[in-house]
N, C-alpha and C positions, 0 to 999 in steps of 0.2 A: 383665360389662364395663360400665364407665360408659359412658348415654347422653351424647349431645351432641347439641343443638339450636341454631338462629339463631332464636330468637325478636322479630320486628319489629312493630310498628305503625303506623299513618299518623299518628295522632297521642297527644299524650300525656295529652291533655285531652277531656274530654266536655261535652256542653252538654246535661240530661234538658231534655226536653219539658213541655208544661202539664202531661201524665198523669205527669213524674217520673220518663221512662222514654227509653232510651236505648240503641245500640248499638256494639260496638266490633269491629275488625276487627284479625285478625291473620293471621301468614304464620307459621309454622313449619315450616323446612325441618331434614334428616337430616343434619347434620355427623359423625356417627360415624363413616362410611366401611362400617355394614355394618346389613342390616335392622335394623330394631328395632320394636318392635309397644308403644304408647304410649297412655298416655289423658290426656286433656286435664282438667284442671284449674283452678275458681278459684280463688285464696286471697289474701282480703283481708285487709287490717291489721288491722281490727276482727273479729273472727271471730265477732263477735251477728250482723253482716250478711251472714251467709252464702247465706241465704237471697234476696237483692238478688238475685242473681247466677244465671244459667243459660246453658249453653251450647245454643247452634242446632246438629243435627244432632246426626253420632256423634263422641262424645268419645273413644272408642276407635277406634283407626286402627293401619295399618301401615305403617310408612314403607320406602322403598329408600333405599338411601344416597343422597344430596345432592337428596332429593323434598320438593318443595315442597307445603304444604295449606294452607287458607284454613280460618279457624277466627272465628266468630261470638258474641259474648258478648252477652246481652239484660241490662241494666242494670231494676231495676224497685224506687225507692223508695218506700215503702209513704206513705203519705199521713200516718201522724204520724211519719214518722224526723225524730230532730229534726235543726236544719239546722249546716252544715259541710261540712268539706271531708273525701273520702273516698277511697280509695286501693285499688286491688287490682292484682294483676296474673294473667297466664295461664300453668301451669305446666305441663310435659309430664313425665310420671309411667310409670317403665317398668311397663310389665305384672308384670313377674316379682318386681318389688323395690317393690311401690307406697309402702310407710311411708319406706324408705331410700334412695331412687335419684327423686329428679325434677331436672327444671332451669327457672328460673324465669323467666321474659321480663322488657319492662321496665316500671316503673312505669306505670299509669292515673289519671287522678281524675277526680273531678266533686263539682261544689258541690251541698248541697241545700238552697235557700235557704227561709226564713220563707214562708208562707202570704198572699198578699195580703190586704191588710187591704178589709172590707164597702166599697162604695162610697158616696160622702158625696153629701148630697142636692144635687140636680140646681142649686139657687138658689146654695148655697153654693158649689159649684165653680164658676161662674158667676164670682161675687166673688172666688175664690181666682186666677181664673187674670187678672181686671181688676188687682188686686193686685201680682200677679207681673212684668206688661207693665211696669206702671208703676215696678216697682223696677230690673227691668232698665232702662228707659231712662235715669231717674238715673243707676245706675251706669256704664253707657255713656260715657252726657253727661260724667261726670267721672275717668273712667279708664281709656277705649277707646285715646286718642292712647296709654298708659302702657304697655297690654298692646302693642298691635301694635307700639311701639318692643322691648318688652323679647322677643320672639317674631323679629322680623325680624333681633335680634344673635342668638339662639341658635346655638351652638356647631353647624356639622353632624356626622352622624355617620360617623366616618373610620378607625374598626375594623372588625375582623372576626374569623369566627370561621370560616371556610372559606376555599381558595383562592380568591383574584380570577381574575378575567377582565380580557385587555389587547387591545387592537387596536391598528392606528398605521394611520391614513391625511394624507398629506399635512402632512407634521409638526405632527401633533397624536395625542396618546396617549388612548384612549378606554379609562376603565376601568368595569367593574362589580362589585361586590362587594355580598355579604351583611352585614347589620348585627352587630354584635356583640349591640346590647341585643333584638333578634326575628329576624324571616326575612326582612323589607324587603329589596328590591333596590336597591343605592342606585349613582349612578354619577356619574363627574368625567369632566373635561377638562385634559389638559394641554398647555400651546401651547409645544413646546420651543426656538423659538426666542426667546422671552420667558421662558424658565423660570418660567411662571405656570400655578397651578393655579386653575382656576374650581370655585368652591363645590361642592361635594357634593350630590347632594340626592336623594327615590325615584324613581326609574323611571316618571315618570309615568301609567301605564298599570291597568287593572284587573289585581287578585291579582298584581303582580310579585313573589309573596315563595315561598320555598325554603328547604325545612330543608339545603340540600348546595351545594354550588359551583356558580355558573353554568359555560356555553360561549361562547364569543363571536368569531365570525370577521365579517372584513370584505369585500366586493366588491363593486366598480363603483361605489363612493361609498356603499355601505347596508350599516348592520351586524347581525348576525345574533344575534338572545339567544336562547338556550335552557335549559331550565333543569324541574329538576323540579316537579311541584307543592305546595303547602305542605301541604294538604289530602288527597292521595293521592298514586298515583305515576304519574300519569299525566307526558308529556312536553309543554310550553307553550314555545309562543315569540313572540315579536314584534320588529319591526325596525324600526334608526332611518335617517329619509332624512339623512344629514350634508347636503344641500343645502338640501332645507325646514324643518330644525330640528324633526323631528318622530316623535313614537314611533306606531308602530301599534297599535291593540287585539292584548292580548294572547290565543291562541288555539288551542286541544290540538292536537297534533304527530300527524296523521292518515296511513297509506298509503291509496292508491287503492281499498281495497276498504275503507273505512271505517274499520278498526282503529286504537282509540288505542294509539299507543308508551306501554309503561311503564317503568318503572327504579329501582333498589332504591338505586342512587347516582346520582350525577351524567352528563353525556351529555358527548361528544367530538365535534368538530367538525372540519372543514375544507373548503375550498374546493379547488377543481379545476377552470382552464378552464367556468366555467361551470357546474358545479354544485356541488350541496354533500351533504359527504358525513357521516354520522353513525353513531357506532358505543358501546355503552352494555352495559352490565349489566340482566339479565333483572330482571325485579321479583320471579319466582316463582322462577327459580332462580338459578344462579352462571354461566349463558352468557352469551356475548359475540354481541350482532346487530349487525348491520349492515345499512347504506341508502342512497339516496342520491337526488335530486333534482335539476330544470333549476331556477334560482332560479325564474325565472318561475311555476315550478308551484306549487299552493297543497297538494299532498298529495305523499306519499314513494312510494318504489315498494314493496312490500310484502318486508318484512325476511327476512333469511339469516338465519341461525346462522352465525359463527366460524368452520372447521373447517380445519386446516393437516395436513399427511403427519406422525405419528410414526413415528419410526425404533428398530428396538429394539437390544437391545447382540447380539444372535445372528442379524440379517439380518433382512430383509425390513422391511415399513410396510406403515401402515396408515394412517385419518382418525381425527382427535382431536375433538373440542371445547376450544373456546378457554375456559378459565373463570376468573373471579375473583370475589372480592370488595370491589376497589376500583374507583372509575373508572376505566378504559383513557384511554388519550392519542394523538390522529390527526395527524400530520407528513406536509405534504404535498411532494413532493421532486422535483423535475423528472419531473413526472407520475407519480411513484410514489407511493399511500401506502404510509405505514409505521404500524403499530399497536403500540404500547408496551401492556406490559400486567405484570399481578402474577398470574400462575400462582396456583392455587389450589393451599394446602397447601407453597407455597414462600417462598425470601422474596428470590429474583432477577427482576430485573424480564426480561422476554422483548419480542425484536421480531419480529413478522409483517409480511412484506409482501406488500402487495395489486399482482397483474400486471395493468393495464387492459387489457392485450390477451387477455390466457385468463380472467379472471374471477374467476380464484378466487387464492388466500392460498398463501404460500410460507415456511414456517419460516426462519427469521434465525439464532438463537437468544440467547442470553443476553447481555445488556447489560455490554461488560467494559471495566474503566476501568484505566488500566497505569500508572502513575508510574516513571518509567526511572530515578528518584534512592534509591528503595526497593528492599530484597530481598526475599521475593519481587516483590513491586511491582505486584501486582493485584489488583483487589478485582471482585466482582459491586456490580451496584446493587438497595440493598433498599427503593428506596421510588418509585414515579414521578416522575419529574422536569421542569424546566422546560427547554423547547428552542426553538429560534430559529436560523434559517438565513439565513447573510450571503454571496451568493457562494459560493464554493467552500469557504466556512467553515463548522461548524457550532458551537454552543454549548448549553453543559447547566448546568443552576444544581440542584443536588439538597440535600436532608438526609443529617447523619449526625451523631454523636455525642453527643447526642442533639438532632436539628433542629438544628447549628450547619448552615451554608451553603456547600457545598462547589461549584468550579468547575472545569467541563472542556471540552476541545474536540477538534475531529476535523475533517481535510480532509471532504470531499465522499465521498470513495473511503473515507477510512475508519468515514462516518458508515455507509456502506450493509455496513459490513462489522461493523459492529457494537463497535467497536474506539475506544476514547477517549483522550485522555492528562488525566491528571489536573495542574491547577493549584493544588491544594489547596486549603485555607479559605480563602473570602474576608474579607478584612481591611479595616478601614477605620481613617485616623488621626483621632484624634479632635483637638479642638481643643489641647487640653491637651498634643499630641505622644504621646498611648499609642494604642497599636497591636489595637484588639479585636476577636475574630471575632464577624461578624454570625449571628444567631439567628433560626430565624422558628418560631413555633407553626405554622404551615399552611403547605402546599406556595409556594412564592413563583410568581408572571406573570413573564416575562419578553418582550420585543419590541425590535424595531431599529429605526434610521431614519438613514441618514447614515454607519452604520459604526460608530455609538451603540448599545450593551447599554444597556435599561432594563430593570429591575428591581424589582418592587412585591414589598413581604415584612411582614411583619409586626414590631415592634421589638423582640420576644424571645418566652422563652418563657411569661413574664406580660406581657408587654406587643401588647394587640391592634390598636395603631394602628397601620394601613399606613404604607408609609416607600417611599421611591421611592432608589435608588442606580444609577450609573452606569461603565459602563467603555467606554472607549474605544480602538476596535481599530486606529484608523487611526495611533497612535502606535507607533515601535518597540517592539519588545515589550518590553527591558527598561524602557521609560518608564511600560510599563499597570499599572495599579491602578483598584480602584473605591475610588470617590468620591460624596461626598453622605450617605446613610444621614438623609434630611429627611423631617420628615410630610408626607404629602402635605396639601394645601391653605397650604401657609405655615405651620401652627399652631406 
């Protein structure tokens, strides 16, 4: 039987040392679904530099199904390798099949650059760096006022390449999102009652940058970022005061006994009365933790595992584990939450809810959306989606065919029942009088304000510039439509 592995690393780049040596880290967990006894492997592009290359510890291991290992690669270029850039990656190699059966992780590189050249005598660098002063300041003197003009119109950057993050306090839209062109956090303002977007620009803060989506909830006037780290996977956050105009140092996501949170995707948030509650994928496996805190407090309470009753088709239950491989999603609902999540090995999205009076999690099940104008007329949802709670109303903005933008809703009674009605594609008319469904590469934000659906999505499936759209619930219904489908910042 073909193995199957998730082969990940923290990153995809190396940086060797003065000695040209370097290490890399990875997670290799058992997707098979059944033991397999495996050896670790490197195989680089160049196969002269085979020898670069060593693994820490044993290369040989046995996995259980969905086990996670930490696997150590030592980088060591020899002192004349000439310089370039260089490529390998880490493979897992079944025992029984090792020439015909491996699977191969993702790319690695690292540059190995030219040899510093002798140092130049002590008089002359002297002169070289009096030299240098003085050219820079010419240049200054005559094309300083040029750059800082040409620098302060730069274009901000207003794609992405991950889901956004949205908050609304006091009608004003707070967003954050990922760059398209690195991992920067970058984040706007929108004042909707001026429907004006203030510039764009990074998260002011140290390391605000994320290979995955941020989190972002707001309370009591202060909003809440969290977000993986760009560098490992550790869990970071920092908060902005909306009164003092101010971000905090950013700072790793600790519980009470010390331990850093980590996560293999992105982190879920929500607020409740007071605290804030946080719920994430393992970094070493495919569970689901959860947590929760007083804002006030500076550390977490030390995390759960997931675990909801399954019920089988011949009687009785038992306790599961919650698992996936994508981020989960936390709805906070008149003191209930509710956990949206992607079943591992499925492709229905599932809801749990959490009882704050017993503690623990209560199966929902399966996420079903009904169109009463279609035969059969329902469909599962296969991807997580965006949700937003108005009153007795709820609303969903999801993907489908492929990433067009589909729309649905559900009383109160039938959000908690897990029960939707489908609105179908959402449509926007364009200038010209044509009718096209909106598209987004990445899951879309949505938020309310007023009885207002906003909407941040991306403007297709090649186009990574967020766009902000509108619907308005407070109109009879045959009058609603969305509307807008504009970049965000005016552009």
């Amino acid at each position: 039987m073909a193995i199957s592995f998730d082969i990940t690393t923290p990153t995809n780049t190396l940086i060797l040392d003065s000695k040209r040596q370097a290490k890399a880290s990875f997670t290799v967990t058992n997707t098979s679904g059944i033991p397999v006894q495996a050896r670790a492997r490197v195989i680089p592009d160049d196969p002269a530099t085979q020898s670069w290359f060593a693994i820490l510890g044993e290369a040989d291991r046995t996995f259980a199904p969905e086990q996670a290992s930490q696997y150590t690669v030592n980088v060591a270029a020899p002192e004349n390798a000439p310089a370039g850039t260089y490529t390998f990656r880490l493979a897992m190699v079944e025992e029984e099949d090792p020439d015909g059966n491996y699977y191969e992780g993702p790319p690695v590189s690292f540059a190995v650059r030219e040899p510093p050249l002798a140092p130049l005598p002590r008089n002359l660098r002297i002169l070289l760096i009096i030299l240098a002063i003085l050219a820079a300041l010419v240049i200054l003197g005559l094309l300083g006022w040029a750059i800082f003009s040409a620098l302060s119109q730069r274009a901000p950057v207003t794609a992405t390449v991950a889901q956004p993050a949205m908050a609304e306090h006091n009608g004003v839209l707070y967003l954050v999102y990922r760059s398209d062109e690195d991992t920067t956090l970058y984040w706007a303002r929108y004042r909707i009652a001026d429907k004006v977007w203030e510039t764009s620009r990074p998260v002011p803060v140290n390391n605000a940058r994320t290979p995955t989506a941020p989190a972002l909830v707001e309370y009591d006037g202060t909003l809440y970022l969290m977000f993986r780290g760009d560098q490992d996977e550790r869990l970071y956050m920092t908060t902005y005061d909306i009164l003092l105009n101010r971000w905090s140092d950013v700072a790793p996501v600790r519980d009470t006994d010390g331990n850093d949170l980590t996560t293999r995707t992105s982190p879920a948030l929500a607020e409740w009365n007071g605290r804030l509650y946080l719920a994430h994928r393992g970094a070493a496996d495919t569970r689901i933790f959860f947590t929760h805190k007083a804002v006030q407090d500076a550390d977490w309470m030390p995390e759960l595992i997931v675990s909801h009753p399954v019920f089988s088709p011949a009687g009785g239950s038992g306790e599961g584990w919650a698992s996936t491989l994508a981020a989960p999603l936390l709805i906070q609902d008149a003191g209930m939450l509710n956990l949206f999540y992607l079943p591992l090995g499925r492709n229905n999205v599932q809801t749990l809810r959490y009882d704050l009076g017993t503690f623990s999690w209560q199966l929902i099940g399966l996420v079903t959306v009904v169109n009463r104008g279609v035969s059969p007329g329902t469909y599962l949802l296969p991807e997580i989606p965006a949700i937003v709670l108005h009153g007795n109303a709820t609303y969903m903005v999801h993907q489908r065919d492929p990433q067009a933008l589909y729309f649905a809703g559900a009383s109160l009674a039938g959000f908690r029942r897990n029960t939707w009605e489908d609105f179908g594609a959402i449509t926007i008319i364009t200038e010209d009088d044509k009718e096209v469904v909106l598209a987004s590469a990445v899951v879309p934000a949505l938020a309310e304000h007023d009885g207002v659906l906003y909407l941040i999505h991306t403007g297709g499936l090649n186009d990574p510039r967020l766009r902000l759209s509108t619907y308005d619930t407070r109109l009879p219904e045959a009058e609603r439509r969305w509307a807008g489908n504009q970049p965000i910042g005016g552009q």
